[in-house]
C-alpha positions as CSV (number, residue, x, y, z in Angstrom):
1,X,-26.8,24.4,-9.1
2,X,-26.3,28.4,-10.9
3,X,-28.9,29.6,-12.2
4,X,-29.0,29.7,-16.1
5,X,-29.3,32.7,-18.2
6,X,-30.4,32.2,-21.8
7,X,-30.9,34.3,-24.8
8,X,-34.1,34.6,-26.2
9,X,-32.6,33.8,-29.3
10,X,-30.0,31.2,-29.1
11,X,-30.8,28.2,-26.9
12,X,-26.8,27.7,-27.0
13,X,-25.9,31.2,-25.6
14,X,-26.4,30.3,-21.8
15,X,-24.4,32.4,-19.7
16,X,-24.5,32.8,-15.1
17,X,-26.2,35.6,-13.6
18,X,-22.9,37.6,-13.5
19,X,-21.8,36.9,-16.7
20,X,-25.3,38.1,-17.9
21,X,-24.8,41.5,-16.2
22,X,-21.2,42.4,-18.2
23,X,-22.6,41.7,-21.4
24,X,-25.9,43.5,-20.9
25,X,-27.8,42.3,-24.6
26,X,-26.7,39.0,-25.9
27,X,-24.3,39.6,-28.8
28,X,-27.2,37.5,-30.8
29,X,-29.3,40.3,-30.4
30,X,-31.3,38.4,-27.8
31,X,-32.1,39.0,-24.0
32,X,-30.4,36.7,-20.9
33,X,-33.6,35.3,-19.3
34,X,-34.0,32.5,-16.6
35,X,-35.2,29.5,-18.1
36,X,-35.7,27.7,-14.7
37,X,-37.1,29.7,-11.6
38,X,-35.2,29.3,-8.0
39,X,-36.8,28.4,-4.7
40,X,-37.4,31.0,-2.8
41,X,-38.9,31.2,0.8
42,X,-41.1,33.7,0.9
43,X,-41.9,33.5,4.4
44,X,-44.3,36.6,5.3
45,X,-44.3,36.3,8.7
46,X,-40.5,36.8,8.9
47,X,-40.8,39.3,6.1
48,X,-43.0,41.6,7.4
49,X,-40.5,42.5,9.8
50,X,-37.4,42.7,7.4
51,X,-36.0,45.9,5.9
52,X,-35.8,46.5,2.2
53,X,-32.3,45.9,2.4
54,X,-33.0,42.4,3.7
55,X,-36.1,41.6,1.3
56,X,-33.2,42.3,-1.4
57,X,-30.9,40.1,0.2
58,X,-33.2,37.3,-0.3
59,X,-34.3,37.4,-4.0
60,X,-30.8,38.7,-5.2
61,X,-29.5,36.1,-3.7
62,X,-31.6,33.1,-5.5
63,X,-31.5,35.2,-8.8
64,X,-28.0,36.2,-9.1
65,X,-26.7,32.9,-7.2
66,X,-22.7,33.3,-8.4
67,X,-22.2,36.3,-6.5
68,X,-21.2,35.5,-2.7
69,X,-23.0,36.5,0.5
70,X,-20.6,38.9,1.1
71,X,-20.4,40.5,-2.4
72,X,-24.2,40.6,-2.6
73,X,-23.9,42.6,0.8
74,X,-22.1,45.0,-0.2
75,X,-23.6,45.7,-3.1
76,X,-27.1,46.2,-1.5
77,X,-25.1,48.3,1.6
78,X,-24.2,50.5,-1.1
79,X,-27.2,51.0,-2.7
80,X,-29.9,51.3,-0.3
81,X,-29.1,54.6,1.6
82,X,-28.8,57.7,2.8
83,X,-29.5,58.0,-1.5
84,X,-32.9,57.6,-0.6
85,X,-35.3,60.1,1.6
86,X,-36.8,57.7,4.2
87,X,-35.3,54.4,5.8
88,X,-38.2,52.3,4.1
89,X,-36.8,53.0,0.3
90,X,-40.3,52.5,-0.7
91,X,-42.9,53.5,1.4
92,X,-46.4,51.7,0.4
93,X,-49.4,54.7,0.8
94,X,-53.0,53.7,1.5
95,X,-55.1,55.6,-0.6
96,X,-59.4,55.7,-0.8
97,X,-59.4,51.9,-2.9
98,X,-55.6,51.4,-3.5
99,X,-52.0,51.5,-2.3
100,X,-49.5,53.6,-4.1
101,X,-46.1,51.8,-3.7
102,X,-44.1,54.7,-4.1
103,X,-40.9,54.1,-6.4
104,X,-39.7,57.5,-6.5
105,X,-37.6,58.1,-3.2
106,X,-34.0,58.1,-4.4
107,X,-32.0,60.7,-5.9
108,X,-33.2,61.1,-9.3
109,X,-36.9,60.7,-7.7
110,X,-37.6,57.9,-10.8
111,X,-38.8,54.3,-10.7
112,X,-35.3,53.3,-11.7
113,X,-33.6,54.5,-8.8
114,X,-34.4,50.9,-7.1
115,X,-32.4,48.9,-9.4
116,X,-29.6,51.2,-10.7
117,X,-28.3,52.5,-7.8
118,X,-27.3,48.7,-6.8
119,X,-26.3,47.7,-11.1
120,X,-23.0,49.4,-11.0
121,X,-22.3,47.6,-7.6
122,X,-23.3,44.4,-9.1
123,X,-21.8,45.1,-12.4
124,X,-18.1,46.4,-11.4
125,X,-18.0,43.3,-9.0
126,X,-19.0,40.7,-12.0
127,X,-15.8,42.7,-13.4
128,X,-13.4,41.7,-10.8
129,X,-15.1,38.1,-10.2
130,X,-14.3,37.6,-14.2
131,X,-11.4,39.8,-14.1
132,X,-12.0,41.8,-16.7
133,X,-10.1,44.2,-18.0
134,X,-11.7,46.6,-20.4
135,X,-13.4,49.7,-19.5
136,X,-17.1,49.0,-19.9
137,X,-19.3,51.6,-21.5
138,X,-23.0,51.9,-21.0
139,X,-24.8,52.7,-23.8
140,X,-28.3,53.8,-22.8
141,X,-31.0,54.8,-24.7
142,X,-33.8,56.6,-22.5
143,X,-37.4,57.8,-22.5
144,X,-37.0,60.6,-19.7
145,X,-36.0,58.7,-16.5
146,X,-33.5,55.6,-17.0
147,X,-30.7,57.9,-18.6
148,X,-30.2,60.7,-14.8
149,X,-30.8,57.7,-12.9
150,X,-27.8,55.3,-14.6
151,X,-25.7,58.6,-15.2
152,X,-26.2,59.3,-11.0
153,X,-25.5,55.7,-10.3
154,X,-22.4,55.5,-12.5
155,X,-20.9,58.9,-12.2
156,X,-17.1,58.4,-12.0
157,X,-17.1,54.7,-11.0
158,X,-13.8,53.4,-11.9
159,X,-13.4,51.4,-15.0
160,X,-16.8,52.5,-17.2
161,X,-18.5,55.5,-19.2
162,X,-21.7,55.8,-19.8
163,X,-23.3,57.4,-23.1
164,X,-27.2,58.0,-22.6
165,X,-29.1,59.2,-25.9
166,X,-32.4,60.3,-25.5
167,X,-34.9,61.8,-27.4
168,X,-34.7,66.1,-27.7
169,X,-38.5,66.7,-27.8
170,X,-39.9,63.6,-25.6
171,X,-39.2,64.4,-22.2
172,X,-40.0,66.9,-19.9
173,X,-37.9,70.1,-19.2
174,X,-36.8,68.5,-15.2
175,X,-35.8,65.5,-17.2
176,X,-34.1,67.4,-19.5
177,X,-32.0,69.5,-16.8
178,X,-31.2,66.4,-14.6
179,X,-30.0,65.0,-17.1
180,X,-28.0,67.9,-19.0
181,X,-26.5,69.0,-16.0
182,X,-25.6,65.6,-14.6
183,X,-21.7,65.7,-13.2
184,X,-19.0,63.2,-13.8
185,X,-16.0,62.5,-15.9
186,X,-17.4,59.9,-17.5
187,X,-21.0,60.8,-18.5
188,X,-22.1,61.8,-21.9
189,X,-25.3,62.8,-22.2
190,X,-26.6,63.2,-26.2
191,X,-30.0,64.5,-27.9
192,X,-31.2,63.3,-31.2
193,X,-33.4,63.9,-33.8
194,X,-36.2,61.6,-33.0
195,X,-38.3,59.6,-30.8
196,X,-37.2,56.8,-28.2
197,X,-37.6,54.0,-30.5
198,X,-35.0,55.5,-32.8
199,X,-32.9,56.0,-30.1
200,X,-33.4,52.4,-28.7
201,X,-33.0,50.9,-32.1
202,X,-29.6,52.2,-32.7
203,X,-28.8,51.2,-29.4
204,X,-29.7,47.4,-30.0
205,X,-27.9,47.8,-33.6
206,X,-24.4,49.2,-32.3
207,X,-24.7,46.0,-29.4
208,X,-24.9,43.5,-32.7
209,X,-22.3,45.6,-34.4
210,X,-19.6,42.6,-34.9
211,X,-17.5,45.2,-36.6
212,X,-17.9,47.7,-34.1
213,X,-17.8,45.0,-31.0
214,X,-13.9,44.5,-32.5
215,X,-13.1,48.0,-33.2
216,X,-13.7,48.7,-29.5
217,X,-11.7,45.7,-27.8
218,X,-8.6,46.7,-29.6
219,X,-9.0,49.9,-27.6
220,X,-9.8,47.7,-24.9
221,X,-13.3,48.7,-24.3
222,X,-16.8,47.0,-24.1
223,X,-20.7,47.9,-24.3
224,X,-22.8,46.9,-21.2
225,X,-26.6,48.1,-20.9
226,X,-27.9,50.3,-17.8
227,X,-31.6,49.4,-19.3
228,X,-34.0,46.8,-18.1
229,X,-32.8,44.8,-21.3
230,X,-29.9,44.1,-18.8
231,X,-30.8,41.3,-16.0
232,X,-28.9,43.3,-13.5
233,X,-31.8,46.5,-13.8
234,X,-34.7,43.8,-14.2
235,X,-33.6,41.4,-11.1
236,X,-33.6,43.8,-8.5
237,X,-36.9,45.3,-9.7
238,X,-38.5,42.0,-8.5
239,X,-37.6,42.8,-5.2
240,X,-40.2,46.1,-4.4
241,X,-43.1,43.2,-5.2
242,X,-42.3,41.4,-2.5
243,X,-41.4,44.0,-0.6
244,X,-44.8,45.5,-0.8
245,X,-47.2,42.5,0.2
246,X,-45.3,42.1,2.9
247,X,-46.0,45.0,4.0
248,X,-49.3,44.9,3.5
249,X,-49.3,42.1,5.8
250,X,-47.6,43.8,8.4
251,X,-50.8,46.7,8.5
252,X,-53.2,43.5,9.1
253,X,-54.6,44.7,5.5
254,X,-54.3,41.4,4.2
255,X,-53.2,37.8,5.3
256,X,-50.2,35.8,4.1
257,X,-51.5,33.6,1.0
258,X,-54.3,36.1,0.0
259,X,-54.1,37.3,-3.5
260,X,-53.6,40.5,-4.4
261,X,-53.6,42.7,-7.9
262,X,-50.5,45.1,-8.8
263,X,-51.1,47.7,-12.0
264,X,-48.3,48.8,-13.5
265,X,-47.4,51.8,-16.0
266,X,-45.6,49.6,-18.9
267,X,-43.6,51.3,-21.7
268,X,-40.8,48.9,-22.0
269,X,-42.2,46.2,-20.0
270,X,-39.4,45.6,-17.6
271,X,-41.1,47.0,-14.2
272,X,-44.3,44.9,-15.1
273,X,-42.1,41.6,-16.0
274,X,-40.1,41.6,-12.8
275,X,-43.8,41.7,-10.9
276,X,-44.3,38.5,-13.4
277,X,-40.9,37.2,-12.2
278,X,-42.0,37.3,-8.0
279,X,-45.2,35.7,-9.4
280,X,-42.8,33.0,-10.2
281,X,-41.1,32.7,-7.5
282,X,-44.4,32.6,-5.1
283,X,-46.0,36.1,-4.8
284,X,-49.7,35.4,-4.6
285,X,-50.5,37.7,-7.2
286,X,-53.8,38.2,-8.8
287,X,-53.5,40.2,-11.6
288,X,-51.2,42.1,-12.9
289,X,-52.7,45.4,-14.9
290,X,-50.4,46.9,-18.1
291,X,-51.5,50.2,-18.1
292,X,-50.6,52.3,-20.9
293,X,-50.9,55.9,-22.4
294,X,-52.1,56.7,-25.5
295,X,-49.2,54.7,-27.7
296,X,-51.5,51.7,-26.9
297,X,-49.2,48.8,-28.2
298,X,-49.2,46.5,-25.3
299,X,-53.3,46.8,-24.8
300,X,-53.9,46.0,-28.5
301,X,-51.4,43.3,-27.9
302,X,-53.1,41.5,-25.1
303,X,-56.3,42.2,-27.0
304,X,-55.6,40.8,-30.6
305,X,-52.4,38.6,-29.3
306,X,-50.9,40.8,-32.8
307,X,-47.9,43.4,-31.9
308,X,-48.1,46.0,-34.2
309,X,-45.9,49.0,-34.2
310,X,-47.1,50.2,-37.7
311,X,-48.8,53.2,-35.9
312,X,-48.0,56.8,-35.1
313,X,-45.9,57.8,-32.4
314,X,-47.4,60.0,-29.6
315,X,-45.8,62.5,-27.4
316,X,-47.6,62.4,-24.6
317,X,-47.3,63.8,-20.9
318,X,-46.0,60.9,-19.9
319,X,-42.9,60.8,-21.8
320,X,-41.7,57.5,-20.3
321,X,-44.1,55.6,-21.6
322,X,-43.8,57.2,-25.1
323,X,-42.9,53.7,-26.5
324,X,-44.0,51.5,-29.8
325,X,-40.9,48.8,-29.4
326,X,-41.6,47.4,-26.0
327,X,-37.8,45.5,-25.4
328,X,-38.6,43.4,-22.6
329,X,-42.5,42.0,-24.0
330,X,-39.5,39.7,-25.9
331,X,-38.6,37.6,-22.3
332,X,-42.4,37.3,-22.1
333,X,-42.8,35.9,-25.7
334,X,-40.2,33.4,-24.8
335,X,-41.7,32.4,-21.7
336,X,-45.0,32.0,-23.6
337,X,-43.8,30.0,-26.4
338,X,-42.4,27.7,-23.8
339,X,-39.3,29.0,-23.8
340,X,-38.4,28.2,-27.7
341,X,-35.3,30.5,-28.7
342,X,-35.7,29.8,-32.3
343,X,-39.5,30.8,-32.4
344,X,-38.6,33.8,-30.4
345,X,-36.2,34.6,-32.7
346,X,-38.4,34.4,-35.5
347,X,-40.8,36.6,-34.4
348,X,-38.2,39.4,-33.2
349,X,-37.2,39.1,-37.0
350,X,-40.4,39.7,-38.2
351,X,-41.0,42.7,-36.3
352,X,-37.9,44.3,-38.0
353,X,-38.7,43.3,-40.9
354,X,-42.4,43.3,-41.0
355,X,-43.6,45.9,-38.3
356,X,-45.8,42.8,-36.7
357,X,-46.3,39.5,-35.5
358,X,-48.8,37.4,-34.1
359,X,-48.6,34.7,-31.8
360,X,-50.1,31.2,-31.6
361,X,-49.8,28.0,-29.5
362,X,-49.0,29.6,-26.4
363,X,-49.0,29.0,-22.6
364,X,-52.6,30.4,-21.7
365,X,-52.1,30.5,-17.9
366,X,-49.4,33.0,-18.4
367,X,-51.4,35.4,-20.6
368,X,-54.3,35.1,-18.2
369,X,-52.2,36.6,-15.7
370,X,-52.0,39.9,-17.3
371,X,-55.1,42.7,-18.2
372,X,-54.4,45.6,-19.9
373,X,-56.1,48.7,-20.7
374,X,-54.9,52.4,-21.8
375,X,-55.3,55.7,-20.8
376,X,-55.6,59.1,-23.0
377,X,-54.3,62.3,-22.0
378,X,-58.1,63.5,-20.5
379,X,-58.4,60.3,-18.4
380,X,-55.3,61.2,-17.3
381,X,-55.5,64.8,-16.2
382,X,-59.0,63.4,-14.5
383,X,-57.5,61.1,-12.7
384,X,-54.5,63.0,-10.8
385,X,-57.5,65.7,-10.0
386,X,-59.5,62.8,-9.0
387,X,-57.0,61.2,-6.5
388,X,-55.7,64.9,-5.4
389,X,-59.7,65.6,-4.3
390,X,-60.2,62.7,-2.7
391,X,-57.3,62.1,-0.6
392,X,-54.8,65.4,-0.7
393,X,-52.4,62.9,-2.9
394,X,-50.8,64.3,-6.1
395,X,-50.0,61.7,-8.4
396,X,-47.5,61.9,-11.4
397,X,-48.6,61.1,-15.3
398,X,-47.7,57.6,-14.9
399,X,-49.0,56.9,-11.9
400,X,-52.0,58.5,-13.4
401,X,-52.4,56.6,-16.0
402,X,-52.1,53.3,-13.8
403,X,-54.5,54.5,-11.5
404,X,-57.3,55.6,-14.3
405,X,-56.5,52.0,-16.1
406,X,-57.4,50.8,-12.4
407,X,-59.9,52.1,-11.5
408,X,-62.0,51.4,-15.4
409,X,-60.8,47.7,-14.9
410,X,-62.3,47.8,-11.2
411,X,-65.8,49.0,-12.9
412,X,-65.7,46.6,-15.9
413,X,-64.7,43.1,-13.6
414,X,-65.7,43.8,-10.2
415,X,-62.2,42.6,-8.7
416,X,-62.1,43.5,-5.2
417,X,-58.8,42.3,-4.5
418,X,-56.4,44.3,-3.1
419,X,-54.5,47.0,-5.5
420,X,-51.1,48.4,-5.1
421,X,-50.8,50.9,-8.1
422,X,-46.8,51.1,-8.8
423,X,-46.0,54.9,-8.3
424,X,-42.9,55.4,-10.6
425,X,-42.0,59.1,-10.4
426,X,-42.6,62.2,-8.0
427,X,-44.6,64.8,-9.1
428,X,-41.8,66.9,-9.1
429,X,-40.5,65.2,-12.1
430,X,-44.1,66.6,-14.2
431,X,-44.9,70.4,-12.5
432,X,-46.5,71.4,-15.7
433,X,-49.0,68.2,-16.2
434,X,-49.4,67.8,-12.3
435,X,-50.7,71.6,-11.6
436,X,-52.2,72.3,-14.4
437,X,-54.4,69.0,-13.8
438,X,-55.2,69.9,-10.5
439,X,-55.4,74.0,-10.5
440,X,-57.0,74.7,-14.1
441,X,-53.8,77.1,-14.1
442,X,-52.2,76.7,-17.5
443,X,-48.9,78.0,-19.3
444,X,-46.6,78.0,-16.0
445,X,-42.7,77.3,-16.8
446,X,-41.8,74.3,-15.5
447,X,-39.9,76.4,-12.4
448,X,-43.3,78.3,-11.7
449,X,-44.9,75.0,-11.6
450,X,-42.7,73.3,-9.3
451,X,-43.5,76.4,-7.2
452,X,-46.9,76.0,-7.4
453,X,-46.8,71.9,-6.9
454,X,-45.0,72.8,-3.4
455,X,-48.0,75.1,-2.6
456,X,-50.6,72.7,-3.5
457,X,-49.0,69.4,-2.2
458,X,-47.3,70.1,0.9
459,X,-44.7,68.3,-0.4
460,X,-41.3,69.4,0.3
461,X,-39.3,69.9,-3.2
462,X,-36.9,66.7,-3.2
463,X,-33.3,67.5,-3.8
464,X,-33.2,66.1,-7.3
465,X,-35.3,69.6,-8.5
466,X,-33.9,72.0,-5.1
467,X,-31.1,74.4,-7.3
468,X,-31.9,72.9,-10.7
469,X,-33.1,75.8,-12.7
470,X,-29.3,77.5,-11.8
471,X,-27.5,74.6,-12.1
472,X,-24.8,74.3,-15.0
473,X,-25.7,72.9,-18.6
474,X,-22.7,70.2,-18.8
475,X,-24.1,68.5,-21.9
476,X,-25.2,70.7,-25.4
477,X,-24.4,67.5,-27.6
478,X,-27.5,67.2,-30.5
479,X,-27.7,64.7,-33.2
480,X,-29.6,63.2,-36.1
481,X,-30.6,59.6,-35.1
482,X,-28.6,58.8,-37.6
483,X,-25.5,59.8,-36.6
484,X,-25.3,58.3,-33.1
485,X,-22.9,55.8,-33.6
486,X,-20.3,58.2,-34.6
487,X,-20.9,60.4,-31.6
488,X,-20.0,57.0,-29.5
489,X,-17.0,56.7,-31.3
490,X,-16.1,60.5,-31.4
491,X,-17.0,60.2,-27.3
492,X,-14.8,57.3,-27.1
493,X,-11.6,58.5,-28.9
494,X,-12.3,55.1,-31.4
């Protein structure tokens, strides 16, 4: 029987996995979301000896159940290689008191490597499999990482374009260049006049555009989503969950069955939902640990059980997190309201319209699942000295701010189960924050830092930053927030 995707607004709008791919949003405005949970054999005596490539194989293969064997194949063959620095794709690092599962090994050395170098694999064969024949377009907005990573994963596939907005003062100068300088017929890279939310917003607003939705299939064109709001990033994401307690089994460091904690740095909540997802399926997890920066949304949340966005906005140093409108907390407010579209729906509206809602009658096991806890820009810059000092280990921002979170929680419960902190981006990616935290040595360039990181760390400097500081500035387009739309269109010829 295929797996059904629903909207989180529509109980009508069911679609398969594949179908749910192409479209990206629902056209209700709504996210595709299981509403039952396959069987999966999570068999850690056999998995402790697989490769990534074949722990993939396994949970894309319940998830996304209308793609063949052979499809699925080739879409993970694709993905998961030589892209990536080491043969494990995610190495899992034992640190003094937690494991650093280390997300940032691909080519834009991001968390979001892991899912979309395989989405425009999975999404151009949905294509053929339905054969479509507009040209998709990815619109993307991103907070620093998503936007290089989907422009280096579809950079001159056949049959799409991809438009990536992202806000001009909330990222850091790497993120800036990789993505500025990013190659490709197709890619369009735009700056506005605002923060990610904006960007985001607009995003969500031009994928309901009915008008706009008709205007671009007369020039046979559609919009598809490169971010986690689309089940083909979120899906594969579940896969580096199970991919790291196995190998935790394989070290001896723990045995099949035992429990273990994962804490996760959560702006949009998609990396932290697909650990909620392999919790479904049969990954003895613990507890799962939102960490956040400063823009504290998601601890208040899980605090108060009231989102509020009416709050300022913070630019912190880590810019990815930078977030008040967390997209994918909606699959979890389904899931907690027992999957009830129409109550889902009504609390979406409410945060448009109101800046808040609050939630009652809910399923209580799920929200025990989840702590969550913040960290400021101090704890932070503590934290990444802390772990350099004790174990010759630079950690980025986020990671930082997962491993502070972790380490308060640790103090405050006394959980001694095993902690794999989810690494999501190299050092590299933060010169600045990372040296300055662990040197003292302030007002370096980003280039003089990255210098300086090498010296420090060991590290060698990954390709994604080796020749960026010469490399050619491809996109100059700046906007007001407001006026994103008609750079789509102007992009698009529509």
């Amino acid at each position: 029987m295929t797996l059904v995707y629903q909207s989180t607004r529509d109980a009508q709008n069911q679609v398969t996995a594949s179908q749910a791919i192409l479209q990206g949003l629902a056209t209700d405005g709504g996210l595709f979301t299981p509403i039952t949970y396959p069987t999966v054999d999570l068999n850690f005596d056999v998995l402790k000896h697989a490769s990534y490539q074949e722990v993939a194989k396994l949970i894309l293969s319940a998830f996304l159940d209308d793609f063949t064997s052979e499809e699925l194949d080739d879409c993970i063959n694709h993905a998961y290689d030589h892209k990536f620095d080491t043969p494990t794709i995610a190495p899992l690092v034992k640190l003094k008191g937690q494991y650093n599962l280390e997300l940032f090994r691909g080519s834009t050395i991001a968390f979001k490597d892991m899912a979309l170098s395989i989405l425009p694999y999975l999404m151009t064969t949905a294509a053929k499999k339905h054969g479509l024949e507009n040209e998709i377009v990815i619109l993307t907005a991103t907070s620093g990482d998503t936007g290089k990573a989907a422009m280096a994963g579809f950079a001159d596939v056949p049959g799409t374009k991809i438009i990536v907005f992202y806000p001009r003062d909330g990222v850091s100068k790497v993120q800036e260049l990789q993505m500025t300088t990013q190659t490709g017929t197709n890619t369009h890279v735009v700056a506005i006049d605002g923060n990610f939310d904006d960007a985001q917003t607009d995003v969500k607003r031009m994928f309901n555009d009915e008008a706009l939705r008709e205007k671009l299939a007369t020039y046979k064109l559609q919009f598809s989503s490169a971010n986690s709001m689309n089940i083909g990033r979120l899906v594969p994401q579940i896969v580096y969950y199970v991919w790291a307690y196995a190998q935790l089994v394989k070290e001896g460091d723990i045995q099949a069955g035992d429990e273990i904690n994962f804490t996760v740095p959560t702006g949009n909540f998609g990396n932290i939902l697909a650990a909620f997802y392999a919790k479904q399926i049969g990954l003895p997890v613990g507890k799962l640990i939102c960490a956040s920066n400063d823009n504290n949304v998601l601890t208040d949340f899980f605090a108060t059980r009231t989102y509020d966005k009416r709050r300022p906005f913070k630019v912190t140093t880590s810019p990815s997190m930078d977030i008040l409108v967390s997209s994918n907390l909606e699959r979890l407010i389904f899931h907690l309201l027992g999957n009830d579209a129409q109550k889902t729906k009504d609390l979406m509206d409410a945060l448009a319209e109101k800046g808040q809602y609050s939630l009652e009658n809910v399923d209580e096991t799920i929200l025990e699942l989840f702590a969550a806890d913040f960290a400021t820009e101090e704890e932070t810059a503590a934290e990444i000295k802390r772990v350099y000092e004790e174990n010759h280990y630079i950690e980025d921002p986020h990671t930082a701010v997962a491993s502070a979170v972790y380490k308060v929680y640790t103090e405050r419960t006394g959980d001694a189960r095993p902690t794999v902190i989810v690494s999501t981006a190299s050092p590299y990616k933060f010169p600045v924050v990372a040296v300055e935290a662990v040197t003292g040595r302030s007002g370096l360039t980003d280039f003089e830092a990255l210098e300086q990181l090498h010296e420090v760390s060991g590290v060698p400097y990954p390709r994604a930053v080796d020749g960026l500081e010469t490399a050619p500035v491809l996109h100059k387009t700046v906007v007001a927030a407001a006026d994103m739309q008609k750079a789509v269109e102007t992009y698009l010829g529509v």
